[in-house]
N, C-alpha and C positions, 0 to 999 in steps of 0.2 A: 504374310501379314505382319505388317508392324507391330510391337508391343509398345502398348501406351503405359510410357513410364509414369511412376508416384509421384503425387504431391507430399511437401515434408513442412512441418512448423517449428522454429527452433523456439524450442520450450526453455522457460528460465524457474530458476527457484533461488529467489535470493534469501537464504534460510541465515540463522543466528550467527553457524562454523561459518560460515561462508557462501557461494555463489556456484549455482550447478546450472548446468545446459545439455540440451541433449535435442539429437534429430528424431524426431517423432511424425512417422506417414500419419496421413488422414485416417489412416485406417487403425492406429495406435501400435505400429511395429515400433519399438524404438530402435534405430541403430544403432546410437551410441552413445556416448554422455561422457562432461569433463566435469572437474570441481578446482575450484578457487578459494582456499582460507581466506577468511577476514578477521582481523584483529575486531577483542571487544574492551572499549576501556573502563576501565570501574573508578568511580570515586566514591567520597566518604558519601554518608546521609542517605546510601541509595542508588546513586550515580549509575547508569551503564550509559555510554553510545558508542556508535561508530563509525566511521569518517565515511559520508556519502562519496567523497571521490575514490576511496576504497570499492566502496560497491560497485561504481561504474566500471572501476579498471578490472576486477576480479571477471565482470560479464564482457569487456572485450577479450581479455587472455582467454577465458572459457570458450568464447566464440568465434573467438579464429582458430585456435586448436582443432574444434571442431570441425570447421571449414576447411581449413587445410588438410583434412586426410583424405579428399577429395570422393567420400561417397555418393555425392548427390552433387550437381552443378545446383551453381547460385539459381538459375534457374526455375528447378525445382520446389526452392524455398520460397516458399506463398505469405507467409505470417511469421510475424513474433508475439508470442503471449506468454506473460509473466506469471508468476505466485513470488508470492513472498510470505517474511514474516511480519504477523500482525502486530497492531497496538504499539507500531509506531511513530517517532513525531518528528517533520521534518518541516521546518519555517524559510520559505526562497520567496525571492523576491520578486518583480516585474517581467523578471527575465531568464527564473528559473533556476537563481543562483543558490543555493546553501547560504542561511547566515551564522548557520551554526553545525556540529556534530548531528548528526541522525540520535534523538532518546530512542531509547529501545523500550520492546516492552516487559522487560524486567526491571527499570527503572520507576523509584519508589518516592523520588523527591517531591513529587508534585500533591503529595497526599493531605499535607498541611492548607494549600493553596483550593482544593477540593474540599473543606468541609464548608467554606460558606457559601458553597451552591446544595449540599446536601444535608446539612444538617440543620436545624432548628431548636426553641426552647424544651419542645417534644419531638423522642426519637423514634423510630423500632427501628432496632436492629441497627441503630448508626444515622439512622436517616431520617428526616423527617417525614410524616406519614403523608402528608400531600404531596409532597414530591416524590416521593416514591413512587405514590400511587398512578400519578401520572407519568414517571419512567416505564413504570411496569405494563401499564396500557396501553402505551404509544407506542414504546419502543420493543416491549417484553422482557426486560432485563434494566440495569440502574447501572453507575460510576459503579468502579470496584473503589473501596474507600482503601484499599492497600496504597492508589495513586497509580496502578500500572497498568493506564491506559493514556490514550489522546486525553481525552477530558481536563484528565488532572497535568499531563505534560505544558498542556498548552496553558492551563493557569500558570505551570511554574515557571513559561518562560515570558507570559503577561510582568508577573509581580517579582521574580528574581533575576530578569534580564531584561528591563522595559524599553532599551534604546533598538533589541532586536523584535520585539512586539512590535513595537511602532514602525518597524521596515516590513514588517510580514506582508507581502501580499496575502500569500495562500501559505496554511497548513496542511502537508501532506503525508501520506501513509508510505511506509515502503513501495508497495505495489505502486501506488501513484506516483513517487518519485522516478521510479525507471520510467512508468508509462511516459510520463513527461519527457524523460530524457532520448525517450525513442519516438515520439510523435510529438513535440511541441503542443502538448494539450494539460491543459490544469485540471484535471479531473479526478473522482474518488467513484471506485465501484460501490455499488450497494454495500456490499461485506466492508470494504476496508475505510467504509464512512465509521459503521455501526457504532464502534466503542467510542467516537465521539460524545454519543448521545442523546442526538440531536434530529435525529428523523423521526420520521410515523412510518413503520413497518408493518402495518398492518393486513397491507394489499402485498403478497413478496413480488408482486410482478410492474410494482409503482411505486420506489420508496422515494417518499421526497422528505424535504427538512420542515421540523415542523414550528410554523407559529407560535404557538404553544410552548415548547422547550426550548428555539435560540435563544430568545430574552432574558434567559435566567440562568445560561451557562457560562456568562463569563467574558465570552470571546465575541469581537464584533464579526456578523452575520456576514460581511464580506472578504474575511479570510477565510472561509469555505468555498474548497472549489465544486465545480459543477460535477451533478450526479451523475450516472453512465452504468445500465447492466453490465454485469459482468461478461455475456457476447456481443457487445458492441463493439464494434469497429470504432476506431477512435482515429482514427487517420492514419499515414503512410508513413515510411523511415524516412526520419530526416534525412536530407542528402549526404550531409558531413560523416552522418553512423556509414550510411550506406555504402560511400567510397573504402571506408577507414575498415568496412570486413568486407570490400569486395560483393557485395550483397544489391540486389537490386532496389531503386532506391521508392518502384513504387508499391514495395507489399503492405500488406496491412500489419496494421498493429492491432491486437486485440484486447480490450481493454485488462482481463484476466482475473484471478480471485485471489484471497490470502492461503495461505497456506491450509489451516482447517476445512474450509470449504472445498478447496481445491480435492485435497486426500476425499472427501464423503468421495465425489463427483467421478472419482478416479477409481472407485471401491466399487462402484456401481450405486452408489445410493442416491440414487436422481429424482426417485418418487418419494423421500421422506421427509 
């Protein structure tokens, strides 16, 4: 009797040090796993990013490493699904392009650019009480007024880089940034929408953007790309990926989670 070999997903985690991968069966055996440093660069005021075309290149070296020790044919390999690290901001164009470094989310400059969506003549706690109260209903959570999220990034590069505002198509997450670069899709999963600030979360199995809170964040409504659970299938490997790791060009791409969600998920904590 033949043995019916395993299906495998190459798993990515594009974390802060750097870019990891690994062959992971359907059934969660992992084979094996590579890791790739990425520089982080710091400036005054707050500063952290780091060069998107860093990230790309650190997940092909990781990915052909992998592939090249030839435990599994291309074959095999059914899906790519990403994590990454959250809370941060990447502004590309029509066609996908970077027009700047990746903020990261330890990145504090945007803090200044965020109080006049959050604050008011009256505060608690920093904020002002209507709009808190409506962050906290909608969303269950508010901007972090440190500035180290989307929210306050994307102010900072509205009002301290306006010529690259007005190229933005879409503003994207880490996670969304690979998705894109592995399926030509502009999209943001539930999770690595969230610290934008800008959905109704109140159904977790329907988040969408809310009425309510675009108008008054800041950013026009149409530099938010489209929403997508985090098991969504989001389309197939570009061709060009596909050649370039030997990899078939029509597996799926899974849309994926940030890195916090991901860890619950991966612990077991699927019912909390």
């Amino acid at each position: 009797m033949t043995k019916v070999r395993d299906q495998y997903v190459l798993a990515v985690d594009l974390g802060t040090s750097g870019c990891k991968a690994a062959l992971v069966s359907v059934h969660g055996k992992v084979l094996a796993w590579e890791f790739e440093s990425v520089e982080t660069l710091l400036f005054p005021n707050g500063g952290a990013e780091q060069d998107t075309q860093a990230w790309w290149n650190a997940f092909l070296r990781v990915a052909k490493r992998l592939i090249a020790q030839g435990l599994v044919t291309a074959s095999e390999i059914i899906a790519i699904c990403c994590s990454s690290q959250g809370e941060c901001t990447v502004p590309v164009d029509t066609e996908g392009r970077p027009l700047m470094n990746a903020i990261l989310w330890m990145d504090a400059r945007g803090r200044e650019d965020l109080r006049a969506i959050t604050g008011g003549p009256i505060r608690v706690a920093g904020y002002h009480p209507l709009r808190l109260w409506r962050w906290i209903r909608l969303t269950g959570g508010a901007p972090s007024l440190t500035g180290k999220d989307p929210a306050a990034h994307m102010l900072y590069v509205k009002h301290q880089h306006p010529d690259v505002y007005q190229r933005t198509y879409k503003f994207l997450n880490a996670l969304d940034y690979l998705d894109l670069q592995l399926s030509a899709r502009f999209v943001a999963s539930y999770d690595s929408i969230l610290t934008s600030w800008v959905t109704d979360n109140r159904d977790p199995s329907n988040v969408v953007y809310s009425e309510a809170l675009l108008p008054g964040c800041g950013i026009a409504p149409e530099k938010f790309p489209e929403i997508v659970k985090c098991t969504d299938v989001i389309g197939t490997l570009r061709p060009h990926v596909a050649r370039e790791l030997g990899l078939r060009a029509d597996m799926a791409i899974v849309a994926g989670a940030t890195d916090n969600p991901a860890s619950a998920v991966g612990s077991g904590a699927v019912r909390d």
